[in-house]
MARKOL-817342 format. One record per residue (C-alpha): x, y, z; residue number from 1; residue in one letter. Coordinates in Angstrom, 1 decimal, always signed. Layout:
N
[[X, Y, Z], NUM, A];
...
//
This chain:
111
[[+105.3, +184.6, +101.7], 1, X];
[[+107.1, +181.6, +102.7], 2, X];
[[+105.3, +178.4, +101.3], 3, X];
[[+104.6, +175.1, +102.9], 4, X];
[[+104.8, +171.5, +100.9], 5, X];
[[+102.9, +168.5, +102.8], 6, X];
[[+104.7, +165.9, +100.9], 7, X];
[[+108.5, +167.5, +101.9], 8, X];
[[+107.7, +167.8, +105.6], 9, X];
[[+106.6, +164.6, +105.0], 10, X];
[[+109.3, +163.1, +103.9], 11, X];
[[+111.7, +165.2, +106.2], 12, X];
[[+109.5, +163.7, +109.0], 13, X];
[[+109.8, +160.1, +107.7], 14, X];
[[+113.9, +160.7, +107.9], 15, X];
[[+113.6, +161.8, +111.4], 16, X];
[[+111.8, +158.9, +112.3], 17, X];
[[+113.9, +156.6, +110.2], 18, X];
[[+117.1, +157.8, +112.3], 19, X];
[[+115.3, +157.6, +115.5], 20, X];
[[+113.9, +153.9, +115.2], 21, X];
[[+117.8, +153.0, +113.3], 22, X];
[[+119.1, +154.1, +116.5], 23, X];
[[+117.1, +152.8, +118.9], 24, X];
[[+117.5, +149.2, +117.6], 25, X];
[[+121.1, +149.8, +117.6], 26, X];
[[+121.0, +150.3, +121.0], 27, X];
[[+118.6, +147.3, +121.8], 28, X];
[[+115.5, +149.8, +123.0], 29, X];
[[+112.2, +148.7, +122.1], 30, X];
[[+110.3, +150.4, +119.4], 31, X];
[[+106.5, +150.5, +119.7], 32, X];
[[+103.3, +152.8, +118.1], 33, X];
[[+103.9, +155.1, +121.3], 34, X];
[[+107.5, +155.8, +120.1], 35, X];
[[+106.8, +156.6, +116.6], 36, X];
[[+103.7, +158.9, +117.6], 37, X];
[[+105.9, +160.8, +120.0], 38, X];
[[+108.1, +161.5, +117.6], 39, X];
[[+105.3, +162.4, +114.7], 40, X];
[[+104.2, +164.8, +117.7], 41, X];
[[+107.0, +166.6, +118.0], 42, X];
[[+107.8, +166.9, +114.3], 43, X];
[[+104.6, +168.7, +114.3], 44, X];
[[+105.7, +170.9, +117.4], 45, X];
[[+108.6, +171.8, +115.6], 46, X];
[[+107.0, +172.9, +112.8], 47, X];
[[+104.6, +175.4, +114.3], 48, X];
[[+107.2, +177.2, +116.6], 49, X];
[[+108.0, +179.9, +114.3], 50, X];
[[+105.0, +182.7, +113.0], 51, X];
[[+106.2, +182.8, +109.2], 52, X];
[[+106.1, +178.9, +109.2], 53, X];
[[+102.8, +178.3, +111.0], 54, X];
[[+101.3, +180.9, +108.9], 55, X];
[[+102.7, +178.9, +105.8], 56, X];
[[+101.1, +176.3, +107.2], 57, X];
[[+97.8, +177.2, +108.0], 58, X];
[[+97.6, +179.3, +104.5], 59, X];
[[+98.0, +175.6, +103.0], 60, X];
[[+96.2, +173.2, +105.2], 61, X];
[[+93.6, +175.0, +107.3], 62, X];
[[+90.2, +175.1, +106.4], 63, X];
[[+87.8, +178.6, +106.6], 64, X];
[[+85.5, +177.2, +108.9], 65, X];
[[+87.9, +176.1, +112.2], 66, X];
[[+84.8, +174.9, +114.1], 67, X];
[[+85.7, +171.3, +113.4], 68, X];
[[+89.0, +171.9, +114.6], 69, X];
[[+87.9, +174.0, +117.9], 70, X];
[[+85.9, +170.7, +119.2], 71, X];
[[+88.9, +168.6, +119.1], 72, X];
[[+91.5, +171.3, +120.3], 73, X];
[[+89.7, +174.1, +122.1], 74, X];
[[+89.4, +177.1, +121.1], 75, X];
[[+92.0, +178.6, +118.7], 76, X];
[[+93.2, +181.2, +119.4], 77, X];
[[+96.3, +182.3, +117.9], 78, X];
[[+98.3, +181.3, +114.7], 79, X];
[[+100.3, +178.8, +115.9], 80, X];
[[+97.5, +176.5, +117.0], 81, X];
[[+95.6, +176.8, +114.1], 82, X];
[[+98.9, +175.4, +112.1], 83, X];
[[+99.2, +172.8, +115.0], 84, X];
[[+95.6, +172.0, +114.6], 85, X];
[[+96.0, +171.9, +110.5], 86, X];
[[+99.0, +169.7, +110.9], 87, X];
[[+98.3, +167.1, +112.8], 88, X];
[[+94.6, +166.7, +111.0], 89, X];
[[+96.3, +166.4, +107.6], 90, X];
[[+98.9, +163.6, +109.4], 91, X];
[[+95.8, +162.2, +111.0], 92, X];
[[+94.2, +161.5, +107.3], 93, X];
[[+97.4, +160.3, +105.9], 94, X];
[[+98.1, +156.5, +105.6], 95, X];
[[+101.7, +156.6, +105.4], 96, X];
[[+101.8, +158.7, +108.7], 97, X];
[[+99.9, +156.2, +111.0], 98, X];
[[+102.7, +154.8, +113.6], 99, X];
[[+101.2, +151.3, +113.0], 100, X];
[[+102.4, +151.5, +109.4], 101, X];
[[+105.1, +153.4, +110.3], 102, X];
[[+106.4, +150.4, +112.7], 103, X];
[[+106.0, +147.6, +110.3], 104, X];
[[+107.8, +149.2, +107.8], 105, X];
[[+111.1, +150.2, +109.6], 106, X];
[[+110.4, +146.7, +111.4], 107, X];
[[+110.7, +145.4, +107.4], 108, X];
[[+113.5, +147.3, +107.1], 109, X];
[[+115.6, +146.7, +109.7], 110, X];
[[+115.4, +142.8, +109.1], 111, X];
//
């Protein structure tokens, strides 16, 4: 079974979002929260499109009792939302992954 590892998604994600905010300064377009959430978003989108991946994730991140989960995303009812759902809770607990931190840092960086 394929295996899924938080902390290199992660860092794949922070890449993606690295790129993205390099490139949009380049070309003088404004970089906000909005921006980097949109782009955390779709990370998460794309890493839930494919059944052995979003069973990797949900084996890893998912809890037994999906209730909590169901109240903030309706009810679950297939694989893909339950890794969706997983995913974006974990992201949602992480410091690092908050797009306020996220936009001060690259704002650091780019200076």
């Amino acid at each position: 079974m394929k295996r899924f590892i938080y902390n290199q998604w992660k860092n794949d994600v922070l890449d993606v979002i690295e790129d993205a905010v390099a490139s949009a300064y380049s070309s003088h377009r404004d970089v906000d929260e909005d921006f980097i959430t949109d782009l955390i978003y779709r990370e998460i989108d794309n890493a839930v499109i494919y059944y052995a991946d979003a069973w990797a994730i949900a084996f890893e991140l998912a809890d037994s009792d999906w209730a909590d989960m169901a109240a903030e995303f309706g009810e679950i009812t297939n694989i893909c939302q339950l890794a969706y759902a997983a995913l974006f809770d974990k992201v949602q607990q992480d410091h690092q992954m908050e797009s306020s931190y996220l936009l001060e840092y690259f704002k650091e960086e780019e200076e």
